[in-house]
C-alpha positions in Angstrom: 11.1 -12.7 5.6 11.7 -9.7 7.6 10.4 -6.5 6.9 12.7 -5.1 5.6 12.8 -7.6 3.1 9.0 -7.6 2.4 7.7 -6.2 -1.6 4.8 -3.5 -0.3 1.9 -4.2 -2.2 2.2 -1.0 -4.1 5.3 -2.1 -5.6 4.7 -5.7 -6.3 1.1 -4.5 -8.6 3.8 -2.0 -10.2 6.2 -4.9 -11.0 3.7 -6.9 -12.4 2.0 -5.1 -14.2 5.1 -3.4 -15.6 5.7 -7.3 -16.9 2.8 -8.9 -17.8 -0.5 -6.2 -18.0 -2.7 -8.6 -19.5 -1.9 -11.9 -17.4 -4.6 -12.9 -14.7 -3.4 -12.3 -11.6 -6.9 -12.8 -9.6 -9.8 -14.9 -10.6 -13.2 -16.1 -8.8 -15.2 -18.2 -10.8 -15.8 -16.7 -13.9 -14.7 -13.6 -12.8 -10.5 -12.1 -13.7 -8.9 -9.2 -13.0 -5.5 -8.5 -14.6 -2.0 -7.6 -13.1 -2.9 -4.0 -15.1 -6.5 -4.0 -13.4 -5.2 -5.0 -10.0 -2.4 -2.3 -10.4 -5.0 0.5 -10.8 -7.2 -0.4 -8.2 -4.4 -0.7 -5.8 -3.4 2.8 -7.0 -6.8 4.2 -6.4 -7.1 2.5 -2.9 -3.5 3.8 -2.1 -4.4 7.5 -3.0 -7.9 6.7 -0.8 -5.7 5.8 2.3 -3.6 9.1 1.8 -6.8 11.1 2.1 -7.4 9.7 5.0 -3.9 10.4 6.5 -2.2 7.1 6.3 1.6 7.7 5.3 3.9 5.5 3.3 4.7 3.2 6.3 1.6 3.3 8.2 0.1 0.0 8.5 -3.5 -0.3 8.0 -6.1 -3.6 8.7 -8.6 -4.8 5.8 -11.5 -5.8 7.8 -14.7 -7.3 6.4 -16.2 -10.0 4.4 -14.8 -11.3 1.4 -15.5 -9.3 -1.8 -15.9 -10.1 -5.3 -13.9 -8.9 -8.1 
């Protein structure tokens, strides 16, 4: 897949939860979060990264340990 062809994240949580809101779409243990949830987190995260100056485009490096839901 080039990039070109690649779905950005933002759009893919749109599509889905555009389709199916209430269908899991992460779980850990016991633990969901919806395609609806994970849509509005990404939104919030997205408008976090424009604060800080990153522009649609701009690549940008999750670093850390893995988190819980």
């Amino acid at each position: 897949m080039t990039h070109e062809t690649m779905l950005s994240f933002d759009a893919f949580s749109r599509h889905w939860a555009a389709e199916k809101p209430d269908e899991v779409a992460l779980e850990e243990g016991e633990k969901q979060a919806t395609f609806a949830e994970l849509d509005r987190g990404s939104g919030q995260a997205i408008a976090l990264l424009g604060e800080m100056g990153v522009t649609r485009g701009g690549r940008v490096a999750p670093q850390g340990k893995n988190a819980k839901i």
